[in-house]
N, C-alpha and C positions, 0 to 999 in steps of 0.2 A: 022234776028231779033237781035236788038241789047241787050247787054248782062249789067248788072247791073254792076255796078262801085265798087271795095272796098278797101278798105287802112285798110292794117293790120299795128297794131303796139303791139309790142313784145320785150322783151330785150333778151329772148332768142331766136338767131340767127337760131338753127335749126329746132324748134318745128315754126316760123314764116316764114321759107324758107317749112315745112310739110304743114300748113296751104295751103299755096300759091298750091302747087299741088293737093290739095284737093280739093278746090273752084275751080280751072281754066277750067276745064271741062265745069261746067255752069255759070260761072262769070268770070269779069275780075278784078284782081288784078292791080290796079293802080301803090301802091308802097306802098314797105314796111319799117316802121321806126321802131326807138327801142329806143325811149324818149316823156316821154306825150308833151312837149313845141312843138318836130317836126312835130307827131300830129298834133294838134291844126292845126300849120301854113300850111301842104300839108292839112287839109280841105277846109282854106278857097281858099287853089290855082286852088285845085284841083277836089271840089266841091261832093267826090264820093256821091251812095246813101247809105251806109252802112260800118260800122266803125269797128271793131273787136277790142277789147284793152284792155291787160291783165291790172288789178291795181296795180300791184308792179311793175314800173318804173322809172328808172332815171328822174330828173328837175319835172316832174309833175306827181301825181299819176294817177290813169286810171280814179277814181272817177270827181275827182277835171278836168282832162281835158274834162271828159263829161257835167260836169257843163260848160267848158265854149263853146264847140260844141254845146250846146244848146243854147246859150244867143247868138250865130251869124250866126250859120245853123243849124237853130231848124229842119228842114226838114231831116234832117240826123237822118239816124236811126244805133244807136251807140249799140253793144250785148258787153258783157262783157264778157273775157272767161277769164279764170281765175282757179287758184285752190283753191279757199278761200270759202269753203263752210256755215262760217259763216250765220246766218240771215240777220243780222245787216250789210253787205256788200249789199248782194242782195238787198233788201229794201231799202239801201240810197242809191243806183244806180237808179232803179226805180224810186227814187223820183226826180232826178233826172234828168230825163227824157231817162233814156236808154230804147231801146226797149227790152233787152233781158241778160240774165245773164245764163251760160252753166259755167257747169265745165269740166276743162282738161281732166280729168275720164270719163267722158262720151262717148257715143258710137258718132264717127264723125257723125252718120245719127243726130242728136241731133243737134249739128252745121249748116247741112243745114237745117231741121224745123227748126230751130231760124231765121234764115238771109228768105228766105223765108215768113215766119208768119211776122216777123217785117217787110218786103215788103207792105205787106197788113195790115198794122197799126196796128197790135196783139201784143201782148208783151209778149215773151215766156221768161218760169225761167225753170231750169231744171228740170225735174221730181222730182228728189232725194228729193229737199228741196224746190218744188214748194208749195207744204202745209202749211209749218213751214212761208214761207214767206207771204203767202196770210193772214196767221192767224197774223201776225206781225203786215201786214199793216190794217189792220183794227181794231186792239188793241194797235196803235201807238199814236193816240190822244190821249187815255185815258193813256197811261203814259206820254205823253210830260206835262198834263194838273195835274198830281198826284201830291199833294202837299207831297206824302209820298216816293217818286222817292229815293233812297240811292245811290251815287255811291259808286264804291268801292276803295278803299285805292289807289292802282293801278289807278285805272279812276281820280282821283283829284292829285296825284301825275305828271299825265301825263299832266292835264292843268295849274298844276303848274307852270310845266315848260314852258308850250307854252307862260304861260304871260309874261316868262322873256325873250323871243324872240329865244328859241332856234328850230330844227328843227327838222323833225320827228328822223332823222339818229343821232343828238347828244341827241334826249331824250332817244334812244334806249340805245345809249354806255354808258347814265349817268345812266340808270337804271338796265344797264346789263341783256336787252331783246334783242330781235328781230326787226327788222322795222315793220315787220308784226304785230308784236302783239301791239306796238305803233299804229300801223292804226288802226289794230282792235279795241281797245277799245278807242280809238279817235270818231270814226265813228257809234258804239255804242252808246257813249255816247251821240253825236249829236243826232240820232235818239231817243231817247228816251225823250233827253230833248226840241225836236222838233226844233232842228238849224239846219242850212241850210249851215253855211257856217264854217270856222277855226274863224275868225273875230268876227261871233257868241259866236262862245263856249270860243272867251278869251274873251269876254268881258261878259257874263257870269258866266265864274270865278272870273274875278274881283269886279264884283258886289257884288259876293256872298261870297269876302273874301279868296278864293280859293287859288289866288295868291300870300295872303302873307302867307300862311299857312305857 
């Protein structure tokens, strides 16, 4: 019987070399990368049916390379493992079109339900915050569409900067955060204001004055 295809991509070397021994058993590990752009390109080479791919990556985030594994092998079923327990991660992955969102924490049995259920077209989130996200997305309209939406000082600060063309890594060091917390509330704020894409949310800002704050 032939064994289901998967391309891990991970920038940590070891937890992506643990992965690999984990699934080989009952999958096969195509190849593993550790940059969302390499991603992208061993999908379209190499066609697997299932994607693993942490979001904090070098060249392309895990999000934004899911975005574009769907615009060219939509058939690719992409889980997200990750330690960003966030809502707002979970849910714009989903929307995405990712089949599945686990976190690092999790018990590995968790790992194979996800790749599994996404086999069979299901879309698994991890226990812990499958709740908080179910509840998101179906109270996501009603704030993308709220004329009373606030961001926070933080959140207009950060698309400040993106209108002036800088990147997630030089908004981090201008603001003296974390990359992470730049996506976080990047991705947030996407979700809430109903964008889909970074091009969205600057041109969003600009409309709304943001840019030249």
């Amino acid at each position: 019987m032939m064994q289901e295809r998967i391309v891990i991509a991970d920038d940590h070397r070891l937890f992506a070399a643990g992965l690999k021994r984990l699934l080989e058993p009952e999958f096969e590990v195509v190849r593993i990368v550790h940059d969302g752009l390499t991603l992208v390109t061993s999908v379209c080479e190499l066609e697997p049916d299932v994607v693993l791919v942490d979001i904090s990556m070098p060249e392309l985030n895990g999000i934004d390379a899911t975005r574009r594994i769907m615009q060219i092998k939509p058939q690719t079923k992409v889980i997200l493992v990750t330690m960003h327990e966030e809502v707002a991660y979970a849910t714009t992955a989903i929307d995405e079109g990712a089949s599945g969102y686990v976190l690092k924490n999790d018990d590995p049995s968790e790992l194979m339900r996800a790749i599994r259920q996404s086999l069979l077209n299901h879309v698994f989130i991890s226990p812990s915050i499958a709740g908080d996200v179910f509840r998101g997305r179906s109270n996501g309209q009603t704030q993308a569409q709220s004329p009373d939406f606030e961001l926070s000082t933080m959140d207009r600060e950060i698309m400040r900067l993106l209108t002036q063309g800088l990147t997630g890594k030089e908004i981090a060091s201008n603001l003296g955060v974390s990359s992470k917390t730049v996506e976080y509330h990047k991705y947030r704020t996407m979700r809430d204001l109903g964008l889909k894409t970074s091009a969205g949310l600057i041109k969003y800002a600009v409309k709304h004055g943001i840019g030249s704050s």
